[in-house]
C-alpha positions in Angstrom: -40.4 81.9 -48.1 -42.1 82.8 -51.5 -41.4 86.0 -52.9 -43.8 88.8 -53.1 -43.6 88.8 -56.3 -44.5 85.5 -57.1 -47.7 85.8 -55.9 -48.4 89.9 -57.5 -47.3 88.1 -60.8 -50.0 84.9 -60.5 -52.5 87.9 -59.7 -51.8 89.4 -62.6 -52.1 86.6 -64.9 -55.0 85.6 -62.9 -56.9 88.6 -64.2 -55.2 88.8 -67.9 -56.5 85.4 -68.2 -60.2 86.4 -66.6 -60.6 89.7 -69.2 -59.2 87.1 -71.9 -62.1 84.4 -71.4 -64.5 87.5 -71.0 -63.5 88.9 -73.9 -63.6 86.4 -76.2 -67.2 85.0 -74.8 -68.2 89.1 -75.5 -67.8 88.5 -79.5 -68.9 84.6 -79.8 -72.5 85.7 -79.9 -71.6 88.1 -83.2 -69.3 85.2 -84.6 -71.0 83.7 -88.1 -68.3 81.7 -89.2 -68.4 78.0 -87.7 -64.0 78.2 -88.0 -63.8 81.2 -86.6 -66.0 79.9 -83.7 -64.4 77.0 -83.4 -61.0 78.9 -83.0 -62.5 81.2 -80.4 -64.1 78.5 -78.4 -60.7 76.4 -78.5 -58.7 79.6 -77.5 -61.5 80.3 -74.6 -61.2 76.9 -73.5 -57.4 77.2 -73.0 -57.9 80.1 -71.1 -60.2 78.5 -69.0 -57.6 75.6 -68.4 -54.8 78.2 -67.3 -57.2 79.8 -65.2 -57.8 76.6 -63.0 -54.4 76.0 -62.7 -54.1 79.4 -61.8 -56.6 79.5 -59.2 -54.6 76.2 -57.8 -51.3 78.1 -57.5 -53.0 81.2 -55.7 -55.0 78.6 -53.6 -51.3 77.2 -52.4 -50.0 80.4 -51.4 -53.5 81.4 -49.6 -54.7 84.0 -52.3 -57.6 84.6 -53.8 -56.1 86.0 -56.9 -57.5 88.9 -58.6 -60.4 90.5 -60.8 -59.5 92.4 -64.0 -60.2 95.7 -63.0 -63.6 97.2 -63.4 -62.8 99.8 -65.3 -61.1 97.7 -67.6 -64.1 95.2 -68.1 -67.0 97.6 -68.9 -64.3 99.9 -71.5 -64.3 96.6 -73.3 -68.1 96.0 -72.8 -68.6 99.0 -74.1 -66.1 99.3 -77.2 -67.5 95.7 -78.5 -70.8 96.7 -78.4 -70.2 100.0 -79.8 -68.0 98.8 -82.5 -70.0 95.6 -83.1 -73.4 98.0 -83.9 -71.8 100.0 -85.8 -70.8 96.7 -88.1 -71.5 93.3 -86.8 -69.2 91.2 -88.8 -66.5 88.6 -88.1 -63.9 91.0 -89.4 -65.1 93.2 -86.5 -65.1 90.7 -84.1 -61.6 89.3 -84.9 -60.1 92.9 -85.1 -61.6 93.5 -81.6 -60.5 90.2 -80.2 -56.5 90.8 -81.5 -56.0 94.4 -79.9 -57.4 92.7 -77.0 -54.4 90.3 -77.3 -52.1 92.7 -78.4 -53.1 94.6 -74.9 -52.5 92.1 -72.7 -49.0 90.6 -74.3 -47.6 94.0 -73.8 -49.2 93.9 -70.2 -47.9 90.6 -69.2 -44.3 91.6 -70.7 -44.3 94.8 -68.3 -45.0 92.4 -65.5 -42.7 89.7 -66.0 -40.1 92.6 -66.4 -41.7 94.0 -63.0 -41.8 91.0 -61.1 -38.4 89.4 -61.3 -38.2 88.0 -58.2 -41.3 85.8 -59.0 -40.3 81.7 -59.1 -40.0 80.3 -62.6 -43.4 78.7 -62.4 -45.4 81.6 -62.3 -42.8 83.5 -65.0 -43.8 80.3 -66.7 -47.2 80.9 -66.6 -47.0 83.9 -67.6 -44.7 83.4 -70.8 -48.0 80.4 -71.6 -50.4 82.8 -71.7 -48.6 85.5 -73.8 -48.2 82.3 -76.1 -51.4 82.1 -76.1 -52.6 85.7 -77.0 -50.0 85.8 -79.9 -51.3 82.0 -81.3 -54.8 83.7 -80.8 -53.5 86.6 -82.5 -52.1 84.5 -85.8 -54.8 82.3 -86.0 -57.2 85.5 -86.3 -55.8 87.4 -88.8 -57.7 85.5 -92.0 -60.4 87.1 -90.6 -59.4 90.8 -90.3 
């Protein structure tokens, strides 16, 4: 029998990964440096990867895994646009994109710590994309 919180964990990654992709296709259009595009488009592309597999995983267990919440989605809408009119620059952009990083790594920690039960391949999973968001994170700061 798989744990409950096996699946809660995949759900949650499931949407970390979702407001990730979203987030980083929000700025691209504002993005004038062809590096820092290329590293955005690389990192989005990952994320689209780990979403698949993702989608595989919840598929196995019969779930349809999980939006990131609305609320969530149009705050960040809204902060990027705000912030990104106020001064559209890549130094915005990448300053944007790593609290956006920084969010979800702390979120993701609080759910691995939440879900112990969950098998190792979703804690896996979990521990890739929070590798992820801090490489992102790295990578980004010659641009702040």
């Amino acid at each position: 029998m798989i744990e409950p919180d096996t699946i809660r964990l995949l759900r949650e990654c499931d949407a970390g990964v979702k407001m990730g992709a979203a987030s980083i296709g929000g700025v691209l259009e504002h993005v004038r440096g062809e590096d820092f595009r290329r590293c955005l488009d690389r990192c989005k592309k990952a994320h689209e990867a780990l979403e698949k597999e993702l989608e595989g995983l919840l598929e196995k267990y019969h779930d349809e895994g999980k939006e990131p919440p609305a609320a969530a989605k149009g705050m960040s809408w809204l902060k990027t646009n705000w912030k990104m009119s106020l001064e559209d620059s890549d130094r915005t952009a990448a300053g944007l994109i790593t609290d956006g990083c920084g969010m979800g790594v702390k979120s993701l920690y609080r759910y691995l710590n939440q879900y112990q039960a969950a098998d190792e391949t979703s804690r896996s999973i979990a521990r890739r994309l929070i590798r992820l968001e801090e490489q992102l994170t790295a990578d980004l700061r010659p641009y702040l």
